[in-house]
N, C-alpha and C positions, 0 to 999 in steps of 0.2 A: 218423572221418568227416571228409571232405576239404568244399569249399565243391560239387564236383563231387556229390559222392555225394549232400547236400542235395538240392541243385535237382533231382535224378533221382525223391530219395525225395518231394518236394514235386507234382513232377509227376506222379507214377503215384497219390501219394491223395488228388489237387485235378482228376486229370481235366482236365488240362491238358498242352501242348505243354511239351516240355524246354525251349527258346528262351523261351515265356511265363515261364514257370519262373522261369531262370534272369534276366530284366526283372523279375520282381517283387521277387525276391532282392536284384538290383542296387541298387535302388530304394530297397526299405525301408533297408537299409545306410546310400544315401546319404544318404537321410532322417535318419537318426539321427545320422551322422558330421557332414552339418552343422550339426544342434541342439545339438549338443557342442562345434562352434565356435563357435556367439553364442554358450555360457553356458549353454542351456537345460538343460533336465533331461527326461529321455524313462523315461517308466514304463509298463511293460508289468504291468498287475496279475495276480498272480501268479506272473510269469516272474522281471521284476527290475528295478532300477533304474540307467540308466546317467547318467551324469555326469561333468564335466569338475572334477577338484580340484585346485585350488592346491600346487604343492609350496614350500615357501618354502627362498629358500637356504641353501649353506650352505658349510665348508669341507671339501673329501679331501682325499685322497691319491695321487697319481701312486705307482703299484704298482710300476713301475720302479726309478723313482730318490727313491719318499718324499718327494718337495717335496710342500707343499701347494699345492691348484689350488681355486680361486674356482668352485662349481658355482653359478651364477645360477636364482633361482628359476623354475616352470616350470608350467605346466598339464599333467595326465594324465590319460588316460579312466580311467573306474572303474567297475565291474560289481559291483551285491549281490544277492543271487538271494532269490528271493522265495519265499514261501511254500509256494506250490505244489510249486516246480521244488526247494525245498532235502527236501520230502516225496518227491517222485517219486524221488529220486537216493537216498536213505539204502538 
């Protein structure tokens, strides 16, 4: 399922316009994408937990030619699924 085929399946069982749809979709996203860059912590009970974690640096490897390269530490989203949703899925 594509972000397309969501907003279709949202709209046909909320009884709403594709366009609504696809703005509320928008929205909640950006909602989340930018509680994730202050820091916050966005918890959807039951579904999951998103989050922004710390990666701390460290050294590689250039694959190439095997020099070591300096990765500098780094924030990443993080997704843990919750209760409900790791039930629904088995």
């Amino acid at each position: 399922m594509n972000k397309q085929d969501l907003v279709r399946k949202i709209a046909k069982e909320s009884d709403v316009t594709i366009k609504q749809a696809a703005l509320v979709l928008d929205k909640t996203l950006d909602a989340i994408t930018d509680a994730l860059a202050e820091g916050e912590k966005v918890q959807l009970v039951g579904f999951g937990t998103f989050e922004a974690r710390q990666r701390s640096g460290r050294i590689g490897r250039n694959p190439r030619t095997n020099e070591p390269v300096d990765i500098k530490p780094s924030k990443v989203p993080s997704f843990k699924a919750g209760a409900k949703l790791k039930a629904k899925v088995k």
